[in-house]
Legacy VTK file of the C-alpha trace (Angstrom):
# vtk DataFile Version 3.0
C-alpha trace
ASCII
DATASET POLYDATA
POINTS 582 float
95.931 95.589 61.208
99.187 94.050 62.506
102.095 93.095 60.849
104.966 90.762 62.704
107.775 88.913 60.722
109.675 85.717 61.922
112.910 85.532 61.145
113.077 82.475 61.660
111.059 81.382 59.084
110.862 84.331 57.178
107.043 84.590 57.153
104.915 87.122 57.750
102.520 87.005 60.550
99.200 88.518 62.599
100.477 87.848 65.703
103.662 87.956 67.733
104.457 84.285 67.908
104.904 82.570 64.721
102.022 80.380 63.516
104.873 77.586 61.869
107.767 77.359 64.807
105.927 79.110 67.384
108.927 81.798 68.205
108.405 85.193 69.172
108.281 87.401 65.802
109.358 91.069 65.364
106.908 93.892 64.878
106.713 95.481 61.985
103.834 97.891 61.874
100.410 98.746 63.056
97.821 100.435 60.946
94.184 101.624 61.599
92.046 102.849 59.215
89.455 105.079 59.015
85.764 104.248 57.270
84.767 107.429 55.886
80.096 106.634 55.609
80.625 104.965 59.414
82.805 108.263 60.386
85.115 105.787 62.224
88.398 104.569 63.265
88.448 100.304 62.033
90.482 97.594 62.580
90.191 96.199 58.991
91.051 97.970 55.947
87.386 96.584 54.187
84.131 97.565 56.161
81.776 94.727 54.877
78.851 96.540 56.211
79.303 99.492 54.717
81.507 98.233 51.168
84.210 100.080 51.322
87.804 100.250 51.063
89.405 102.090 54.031
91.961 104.351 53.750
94.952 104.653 56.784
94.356 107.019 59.008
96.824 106.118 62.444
99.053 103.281 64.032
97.102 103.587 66.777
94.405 105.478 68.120
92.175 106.634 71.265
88.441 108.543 71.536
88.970 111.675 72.964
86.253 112.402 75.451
83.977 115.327 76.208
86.229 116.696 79.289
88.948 116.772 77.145
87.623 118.086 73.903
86.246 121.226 75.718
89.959 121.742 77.027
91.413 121.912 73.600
88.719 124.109 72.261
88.983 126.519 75.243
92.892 126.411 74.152
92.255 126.997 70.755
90.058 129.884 71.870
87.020 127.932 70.069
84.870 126.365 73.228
82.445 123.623 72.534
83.161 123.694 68.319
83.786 120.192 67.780
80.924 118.792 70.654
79.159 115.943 68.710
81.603 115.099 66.557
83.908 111.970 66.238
87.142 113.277 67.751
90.179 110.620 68.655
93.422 110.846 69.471
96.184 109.004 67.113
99.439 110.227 69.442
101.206 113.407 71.519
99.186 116.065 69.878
98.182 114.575 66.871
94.020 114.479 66.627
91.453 113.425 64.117
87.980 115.266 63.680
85.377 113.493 61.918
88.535 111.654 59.639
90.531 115.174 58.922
93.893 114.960 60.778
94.812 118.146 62.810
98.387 118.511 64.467
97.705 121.208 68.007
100.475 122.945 69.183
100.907 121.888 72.404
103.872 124.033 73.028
102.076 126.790 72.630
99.272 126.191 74.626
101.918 125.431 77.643
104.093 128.342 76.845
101.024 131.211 76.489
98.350 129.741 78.538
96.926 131.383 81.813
95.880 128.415 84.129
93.173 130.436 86.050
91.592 131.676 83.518
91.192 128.059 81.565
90.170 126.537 84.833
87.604 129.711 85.081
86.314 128.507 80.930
85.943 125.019 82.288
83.494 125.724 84.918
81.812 128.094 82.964
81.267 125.461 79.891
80.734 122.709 81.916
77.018 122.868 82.071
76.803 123.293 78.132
79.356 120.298 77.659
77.102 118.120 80.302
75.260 116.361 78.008
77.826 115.272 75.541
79.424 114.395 79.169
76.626 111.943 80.054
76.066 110.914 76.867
79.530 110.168 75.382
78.320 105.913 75.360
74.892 106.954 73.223
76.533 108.693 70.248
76.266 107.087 66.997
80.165 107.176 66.027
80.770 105.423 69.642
78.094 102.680 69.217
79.229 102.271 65.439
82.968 101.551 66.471
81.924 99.138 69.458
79.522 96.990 66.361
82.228 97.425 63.283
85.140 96.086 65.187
83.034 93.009 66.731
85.163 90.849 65.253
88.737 92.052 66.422
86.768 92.212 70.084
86.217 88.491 69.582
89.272 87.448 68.412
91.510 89.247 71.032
88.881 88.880 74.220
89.208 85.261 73.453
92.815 84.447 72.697
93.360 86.584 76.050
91.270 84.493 78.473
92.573 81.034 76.635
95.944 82.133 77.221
94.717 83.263 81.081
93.061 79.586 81.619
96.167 78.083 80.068
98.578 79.729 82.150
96.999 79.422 85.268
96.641 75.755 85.348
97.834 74.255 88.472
98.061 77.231 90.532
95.483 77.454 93.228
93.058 80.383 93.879
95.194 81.548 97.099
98.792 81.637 94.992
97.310 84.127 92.433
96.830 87.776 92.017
96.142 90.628 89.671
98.700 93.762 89.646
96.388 96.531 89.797
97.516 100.003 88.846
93.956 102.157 88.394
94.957 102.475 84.741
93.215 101.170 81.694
95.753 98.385 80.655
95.406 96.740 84.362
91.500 96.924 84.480
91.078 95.353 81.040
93.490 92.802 82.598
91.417 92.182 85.847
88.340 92.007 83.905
89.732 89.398 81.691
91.115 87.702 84.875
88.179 87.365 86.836
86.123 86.470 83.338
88.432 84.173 82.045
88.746 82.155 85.662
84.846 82.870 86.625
86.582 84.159 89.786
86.074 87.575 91.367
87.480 86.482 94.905
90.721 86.800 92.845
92.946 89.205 94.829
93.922 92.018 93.561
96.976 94.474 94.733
96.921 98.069 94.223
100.396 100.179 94.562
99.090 103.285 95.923
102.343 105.356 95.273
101.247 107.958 97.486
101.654 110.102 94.164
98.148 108.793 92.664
96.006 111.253 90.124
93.060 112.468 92.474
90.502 110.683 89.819
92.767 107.028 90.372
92.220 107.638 94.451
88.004 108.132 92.883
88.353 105.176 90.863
89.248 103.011 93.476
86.251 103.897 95.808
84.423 103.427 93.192
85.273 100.091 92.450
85.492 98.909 96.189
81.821 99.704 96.300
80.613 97.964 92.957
79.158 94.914 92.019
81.241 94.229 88.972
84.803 94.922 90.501
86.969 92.322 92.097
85.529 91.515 95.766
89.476 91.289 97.554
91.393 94.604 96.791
94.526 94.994 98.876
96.367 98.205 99.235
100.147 98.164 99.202
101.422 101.523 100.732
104.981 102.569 102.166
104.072 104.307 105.034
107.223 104.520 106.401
108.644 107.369 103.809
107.837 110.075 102.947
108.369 111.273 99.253
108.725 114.851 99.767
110.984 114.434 102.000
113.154 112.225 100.056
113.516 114.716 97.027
114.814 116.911 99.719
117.520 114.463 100.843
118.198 112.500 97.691
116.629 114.533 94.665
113.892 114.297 92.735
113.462 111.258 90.546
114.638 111.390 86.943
114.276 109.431 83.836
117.636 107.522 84.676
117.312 107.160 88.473
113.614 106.300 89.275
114.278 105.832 92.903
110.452 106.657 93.248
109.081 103.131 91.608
111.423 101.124 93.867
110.685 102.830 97.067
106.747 103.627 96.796
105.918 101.257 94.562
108.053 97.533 94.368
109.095 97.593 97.755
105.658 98.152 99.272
104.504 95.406 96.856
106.832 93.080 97.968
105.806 93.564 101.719
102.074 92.916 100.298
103.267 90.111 98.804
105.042 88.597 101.965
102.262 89.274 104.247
99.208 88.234 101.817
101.189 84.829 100.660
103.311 84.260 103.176
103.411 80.839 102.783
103.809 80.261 98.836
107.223 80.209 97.455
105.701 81.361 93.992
102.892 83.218 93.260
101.518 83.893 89.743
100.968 87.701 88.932
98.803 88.671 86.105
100.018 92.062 84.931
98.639 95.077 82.580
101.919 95.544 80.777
101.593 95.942 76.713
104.914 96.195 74.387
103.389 99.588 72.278
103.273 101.830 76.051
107.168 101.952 75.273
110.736 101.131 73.499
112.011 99.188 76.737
108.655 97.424 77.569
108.866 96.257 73.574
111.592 93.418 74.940
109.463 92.579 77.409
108.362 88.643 77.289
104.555 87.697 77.588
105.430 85.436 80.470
108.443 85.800 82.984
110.277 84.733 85.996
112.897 88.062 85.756
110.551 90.178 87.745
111.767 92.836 90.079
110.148 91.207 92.625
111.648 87.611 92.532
108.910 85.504 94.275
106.583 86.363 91.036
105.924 84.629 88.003
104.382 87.148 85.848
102.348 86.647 83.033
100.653 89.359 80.627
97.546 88.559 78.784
97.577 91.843 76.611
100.901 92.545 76.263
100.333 92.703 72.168
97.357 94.993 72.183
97.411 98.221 71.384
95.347 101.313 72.441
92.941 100.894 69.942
91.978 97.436 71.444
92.003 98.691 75.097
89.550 101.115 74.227
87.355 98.846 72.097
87.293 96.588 75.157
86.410 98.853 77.488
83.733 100.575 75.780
82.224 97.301 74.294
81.860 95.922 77.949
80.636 99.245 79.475
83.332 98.969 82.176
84.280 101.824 84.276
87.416 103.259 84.284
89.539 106.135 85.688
88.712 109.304 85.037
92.051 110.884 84.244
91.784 109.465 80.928
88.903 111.995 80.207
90.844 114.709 81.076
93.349 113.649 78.211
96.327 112.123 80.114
97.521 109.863 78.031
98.794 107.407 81.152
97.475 106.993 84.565
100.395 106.164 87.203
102.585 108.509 89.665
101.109 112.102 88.446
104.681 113.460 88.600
106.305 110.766 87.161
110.041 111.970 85.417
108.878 109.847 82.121
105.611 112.014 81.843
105.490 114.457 78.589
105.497 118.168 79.272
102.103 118.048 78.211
100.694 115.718 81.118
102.341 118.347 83.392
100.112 120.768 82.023
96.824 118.857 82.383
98.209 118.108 86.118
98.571 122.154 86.344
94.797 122.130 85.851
93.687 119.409 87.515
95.657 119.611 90.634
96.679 122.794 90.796
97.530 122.619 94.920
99.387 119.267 93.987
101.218 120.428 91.120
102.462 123.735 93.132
103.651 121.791 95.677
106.135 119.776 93.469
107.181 123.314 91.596
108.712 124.118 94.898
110.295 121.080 95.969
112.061 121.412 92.352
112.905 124.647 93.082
114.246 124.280 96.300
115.901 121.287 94.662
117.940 123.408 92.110
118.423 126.188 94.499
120.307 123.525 97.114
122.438 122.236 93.860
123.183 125.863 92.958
121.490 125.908 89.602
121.636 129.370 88.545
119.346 128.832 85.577
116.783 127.174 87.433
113.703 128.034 86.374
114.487 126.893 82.996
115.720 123.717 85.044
112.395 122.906 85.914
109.837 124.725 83.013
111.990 122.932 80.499
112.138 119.314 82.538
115.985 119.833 82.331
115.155 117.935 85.917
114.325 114.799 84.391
117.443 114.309 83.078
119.465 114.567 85.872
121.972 111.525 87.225
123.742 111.057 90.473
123.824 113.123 93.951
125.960 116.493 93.271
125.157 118.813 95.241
123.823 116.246 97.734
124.951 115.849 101.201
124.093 112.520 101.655
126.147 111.883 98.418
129.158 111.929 100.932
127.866 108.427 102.336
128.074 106.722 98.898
131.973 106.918 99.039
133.476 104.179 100.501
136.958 104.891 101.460
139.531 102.370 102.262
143.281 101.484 101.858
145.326 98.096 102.039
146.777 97.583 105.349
150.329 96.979 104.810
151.005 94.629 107.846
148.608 92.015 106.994
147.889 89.981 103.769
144.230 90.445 102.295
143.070 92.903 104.767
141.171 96.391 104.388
141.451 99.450 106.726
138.006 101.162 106.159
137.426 104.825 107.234
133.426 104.689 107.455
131.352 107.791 107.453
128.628 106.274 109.847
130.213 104.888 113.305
130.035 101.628 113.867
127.027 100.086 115.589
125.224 96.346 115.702
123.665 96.921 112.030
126.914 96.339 110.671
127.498 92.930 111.233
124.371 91.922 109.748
125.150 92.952 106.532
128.046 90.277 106.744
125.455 87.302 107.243
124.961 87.062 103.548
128.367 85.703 103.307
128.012 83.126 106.200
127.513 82.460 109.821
128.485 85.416 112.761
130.706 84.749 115.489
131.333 87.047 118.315
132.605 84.855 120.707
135.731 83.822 119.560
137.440 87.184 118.715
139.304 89.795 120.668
136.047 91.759 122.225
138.451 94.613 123.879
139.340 94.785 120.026
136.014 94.473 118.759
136.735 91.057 116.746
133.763 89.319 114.860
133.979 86.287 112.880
132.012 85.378 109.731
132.060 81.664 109.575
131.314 79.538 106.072
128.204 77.848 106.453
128.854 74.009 106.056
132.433 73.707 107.231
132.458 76.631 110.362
135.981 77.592 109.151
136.078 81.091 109.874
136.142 83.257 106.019
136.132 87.061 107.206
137.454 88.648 110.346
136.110 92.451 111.014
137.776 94.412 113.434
135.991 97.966 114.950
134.589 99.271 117.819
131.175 100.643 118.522
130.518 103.938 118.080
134.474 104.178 116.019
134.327 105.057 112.023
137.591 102.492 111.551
137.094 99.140 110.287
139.100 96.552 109.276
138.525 93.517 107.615
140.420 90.651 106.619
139.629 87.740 104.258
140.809 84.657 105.718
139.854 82.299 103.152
139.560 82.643 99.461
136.561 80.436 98.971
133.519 80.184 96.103
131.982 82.848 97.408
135.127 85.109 97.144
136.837 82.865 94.273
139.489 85.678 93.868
141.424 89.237 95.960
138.941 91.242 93.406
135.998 89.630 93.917
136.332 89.546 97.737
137.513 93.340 98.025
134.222 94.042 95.985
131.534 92.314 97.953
133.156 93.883 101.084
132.870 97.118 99.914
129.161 96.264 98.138
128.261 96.056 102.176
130.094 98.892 103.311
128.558 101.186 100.810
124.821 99.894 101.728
125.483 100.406 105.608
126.612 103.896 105.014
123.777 104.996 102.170
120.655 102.631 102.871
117.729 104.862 103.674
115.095 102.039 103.404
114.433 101.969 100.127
113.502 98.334 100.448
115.011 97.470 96.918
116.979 94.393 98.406
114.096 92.786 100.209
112.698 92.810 96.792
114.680 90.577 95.299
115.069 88.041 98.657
113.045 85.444 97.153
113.436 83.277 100.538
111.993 86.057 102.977
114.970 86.152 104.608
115.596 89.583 104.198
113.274 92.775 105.965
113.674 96.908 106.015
111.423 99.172 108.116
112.387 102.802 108.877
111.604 103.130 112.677
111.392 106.818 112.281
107.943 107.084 109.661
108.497 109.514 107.293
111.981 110.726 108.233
114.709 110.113 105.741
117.820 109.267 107.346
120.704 106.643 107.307
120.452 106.376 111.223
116.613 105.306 111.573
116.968 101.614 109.451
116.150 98.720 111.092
117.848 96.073 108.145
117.881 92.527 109.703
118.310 89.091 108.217
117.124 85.574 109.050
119.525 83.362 109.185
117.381 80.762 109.913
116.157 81.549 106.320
119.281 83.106 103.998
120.983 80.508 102.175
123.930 82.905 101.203
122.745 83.438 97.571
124.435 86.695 97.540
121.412 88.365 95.680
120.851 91.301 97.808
124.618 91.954 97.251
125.247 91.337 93.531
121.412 92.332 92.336
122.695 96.080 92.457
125.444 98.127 90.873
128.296 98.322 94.231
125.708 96.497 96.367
122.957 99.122 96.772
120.242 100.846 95.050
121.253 104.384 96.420
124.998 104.405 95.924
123.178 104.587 92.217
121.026 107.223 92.955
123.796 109.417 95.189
127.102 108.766 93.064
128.962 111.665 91.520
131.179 112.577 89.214
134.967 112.341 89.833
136.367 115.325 91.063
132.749 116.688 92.817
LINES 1 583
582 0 1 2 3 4 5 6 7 8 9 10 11 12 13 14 15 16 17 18 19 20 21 22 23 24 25 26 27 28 29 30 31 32 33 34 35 36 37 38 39 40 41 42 43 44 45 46 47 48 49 50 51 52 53 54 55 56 57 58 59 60 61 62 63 64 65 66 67 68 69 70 71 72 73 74 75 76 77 78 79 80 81 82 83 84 85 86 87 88 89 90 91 92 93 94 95 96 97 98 99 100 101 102 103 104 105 106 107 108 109 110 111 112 113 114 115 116 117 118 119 120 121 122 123 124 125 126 127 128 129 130 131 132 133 134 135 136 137 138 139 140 141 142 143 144 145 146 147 148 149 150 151 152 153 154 155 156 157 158 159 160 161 162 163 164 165 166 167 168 169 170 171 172 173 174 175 176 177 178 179 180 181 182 183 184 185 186 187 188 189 190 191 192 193 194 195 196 197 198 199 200 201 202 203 204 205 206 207 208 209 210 211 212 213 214 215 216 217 218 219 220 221 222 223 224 225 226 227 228 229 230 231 232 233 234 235 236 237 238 239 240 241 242 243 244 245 246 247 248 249 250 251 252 253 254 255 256 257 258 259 260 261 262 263 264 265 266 267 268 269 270 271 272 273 274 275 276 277 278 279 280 281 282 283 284 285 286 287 288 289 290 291 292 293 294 295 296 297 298 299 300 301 302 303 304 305 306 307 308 309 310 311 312 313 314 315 316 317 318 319 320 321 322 323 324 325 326 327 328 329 330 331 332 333 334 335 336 337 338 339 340 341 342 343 344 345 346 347 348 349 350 351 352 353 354 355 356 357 358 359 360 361 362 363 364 365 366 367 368 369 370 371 372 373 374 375 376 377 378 379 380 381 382 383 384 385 386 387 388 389 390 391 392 393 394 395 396 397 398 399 400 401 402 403 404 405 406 407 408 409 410 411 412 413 414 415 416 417 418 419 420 421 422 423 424 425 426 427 428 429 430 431 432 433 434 435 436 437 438 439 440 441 442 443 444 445 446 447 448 449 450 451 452 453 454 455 456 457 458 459 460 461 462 463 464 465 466 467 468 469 470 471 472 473 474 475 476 477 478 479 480 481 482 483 484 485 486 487 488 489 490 491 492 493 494 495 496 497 498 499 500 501 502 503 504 505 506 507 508 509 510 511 512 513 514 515 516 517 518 519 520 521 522 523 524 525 526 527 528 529 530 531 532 533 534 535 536 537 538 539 540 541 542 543 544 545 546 547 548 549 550 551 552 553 554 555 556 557 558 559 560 561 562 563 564 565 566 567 568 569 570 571 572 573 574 575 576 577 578 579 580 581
């Protein structure tokens, strides 16, 4: 049962748009209850089959499956004790055994635990727990939840491909595609895609991270090679970085700078993007995302044009659903899914992902033990490089998730941009840079308008940026190849500049990327005219030196986007700032 209020009308609703003005409404609450003769979690809180009241059990809930009931009862030194029995998952650690509520202390199990010896109990049990394995879809409990909540199937299957069929009215087959993940939110959303547009030539787009749960990289061959996935699945993969060797340069990811999503996972969807529909100047994305999976995706609209990626309109058919639902889709309609979720991770994505609980880093411990080992030592040799004394509490306690800017870092030096007024000349900047000047320079000045090289001092290295529309020359840089001094003068306060602020910023907006950009690929995101491309020329090597950045200018219209879109004109100065005084 939901429960949404509009303010507007201050009415109580089902649903998150208001029935009477059809605004969005506020959530409330969720409950599910729990029908004690079925021995089930149910949408409704009166089971008509059975006549009964239900009583509350959750806000939400998930089944737990064989693989990972056998884990906790191995933990809780009791193997195979609750096999047959309705077990589910209502949140964290927080499980429900035949309708008795049971809190496991999952600090504990982290804390005490001997890895080789559970992975030694799961082998030995696995034979015993085969059959409850196999036979998870034929147990009475499972078949009794699919038939009881019938009706909530119904009512959100359908509402789900109406809104689908609605949305994607006048868009055409080839300017459409399906976000695909590997997790259970984006294949309930590519099932009800293809369903609700009797379509399975609809493309779908898969962000392999390179950081992918062993079972997602299963999943997808799977899926490639059945009848009832989508025929087109496209991979999008950076090949051109390498992650480990990033943490090593810039850090590991945290909570606050998730370098790792634009990099591996929005900039090599962007490329997709460009080279699948190169010729569409929108494309319509339908997208797995649901409002419950977190506090920030709670905001998020059900349809958008604000998407990190800027040529997409994206639209989310299940964005109110909760886990309960996913599950009760999934199950009803026998569709396969990834099989990380049966090992009890909670959320299928980037297995070493900063936002991950401590707990998911334990399953990933015992799951991919080679995998997780290798990350322990990047993190270690992570802390050791920013002289953290304490650091194996640094990483045991995820004290690493936490962390913000580049101390410690030696490419943090590049993310300071250092300049000083020149005293002879009005509105001009003497620039010390900490990358010698070579050709790349200049063509982080075409945003602002047209380059000129011809009608400068060359012995003084003179280049002209030129406004668009009237040729009257706006900027005037002064360097030398292969020199570290720069100076540039604004020559005219126009409405790109408007003011001696504003101008002095955007300059040093394009400084800053020249000297930090290590292809992160974050501005050619948000290019929405394909003007804009990165490539690192050096795969897999993480330097400022091996970035080919080059813009069209047969294509930028001088928006300014891939200046303004990020805090001091790039992504990294972000990810590599430090405090004052460091």
């Amino acid at each position: 049962m939901l429960k949404y209020i509009c303010k507007n009308c201050d009415l109580e609703c089902e649903t998150s748009v208001c029935p009477k003005c059809g605004n969005r409404t506020e959530f409330v609450n969720s409950t599910i209850f729990w029908s004690s003769k079925l021995n089930i979690p149910v949408f409704d809180n009166y089971c008509f089959e059975t006549a009964e009241y239900c009583e509350p059990i959750a806000s939400d809930i998930r089944p737990v499956f064989a693989e990972e009931r056998l884990l906790l009862e191995i933990l809780a030194g009791k193997p195979m004790v609750y096999a047959g029995k309705s077990v589910w998952n209502s949140g964290g650690n927080r499980f429900i055994v035949d309708g008795k509520k049971m809190i496991l202390p999952f600090n504990q199990y982290i804390k005490s635990s001997n890895r080789d010896d559970i992975i030694k109990q799961l082998n030995e049990y696995s034979e015993e727990n085969k059959k409850y394995v196999d036979g998870f879809m034929e147990q009475d409990y499972i078949k009794n939840f699919i038939r009881i909540n019938g009706t909530r199937l119904s009512l959100i299957t359908d509402e789900a491909c109406n809104y689908i069929q609605e949305r994607a009215k006048g868009w055409e087959e080839n300017e459409m595609f399906v976000s695909f993940s590997g997790g259970k939110d984006s294949t309930v959303t590519s099932h009800l895609a293809m369903r609700a547009l009797n379509n399975k030539n609809l493309v779908h787009i898969y962000g392999d991270t390179t950081l992918e749960y062993p079972a997602s990289k299963e999943y997808l061959k799977r899926l490639k090679l059945s009848d009832d996935g989508p025929s087109i699945m496209m991979i999008a993969k950076n090949k051109d970085q390498d992650f480990n060797n990033l943490c090593e340069v810039i850090g590991p990811p945290s909570r606050v700078m998730r370098w790792c999503c634009t990099i591996f996972k929005t900039g090599a969807i962007t490329k997709k993007i460009e080279s699948t529909f190169r010729d569409e100047k929108r494309i319509l994305t339908f997208q797995g995302i649901r409002r419950n999976e977190s506090k920030s995706r709670s905001k998020y609209d059900r349809d958008s044009n604000d998407s990190k990626i800027k040529k997409q309109e994206v639209i989310s058919p299940i964005i109110d659903w909760l886990d309960f639902d996913v599950w009760l889709y999934i199950l009803s309609n026998n569709i396969d899914f990834n099989d990380a979720y049966k090992q009890g991770f909670a959320r299928v994505g980037c297995w070493c992902c900063p936002n991950n609980s401590s707990w998911s880093g334990f399953l990933s411990s015992i799951y991919m033990p080679k995998e997780y080992d290798k990350f322990y030592d990047i993190l270690y040799k992570f802390a050791q490089n920013v002289g953290k004394e304490d650091w194996k509490d640094y990483i045991d306690d995820g004290k690493w998730k936490a962390r913000q800017g580049g101390n410690g870092l030696e490419m943090s030096k590049n993310a300071i941009v250092s300049f000083a007024p020149c005293a002879l000349e009005e509105n001009t900047y003497n620039f010390t840079l900490s990358k010698p000047i070579d050709e790349s320079l200049y063509t982080l000045f075409k945003p602002f308008g047209t380059l000129d090289f011809n009608i400068g001092n060359k012995r003084l290295g003179e280049v002209y940026v030129l406004d668009r529309k009237t040729k009257q020359p706006l900027l005037k840089l002064r360097g030398r190849i292969g020199k570290n001094e720069l100076k540039v003068s604004v020559l005219n306060m126009t409405t790109i500049f408007k003011n001696k602020q504003t101008a002095e910023n955007l300059i040093k907006d394009q400084i800053t990327k020249y000297q930090t950009c290590i292809g992160c690929s974050a501005c050619q995101s948000v290019c929405r005219f394909d003007a804009l491309k990165v490539m690192n020329l050096e795969k897999g090597n993480v330097s400022n030196n091996t970035i080919s950045y080059t813009i069209d200018e047969n294509k930028c219209v001088g928006c300014l986007e891939c200046v303004k879109h990020f805090n001091n004109g790039c992504y990294m100065k972000k990810v590599l700032r430090v405090k004052k005084g460091n």
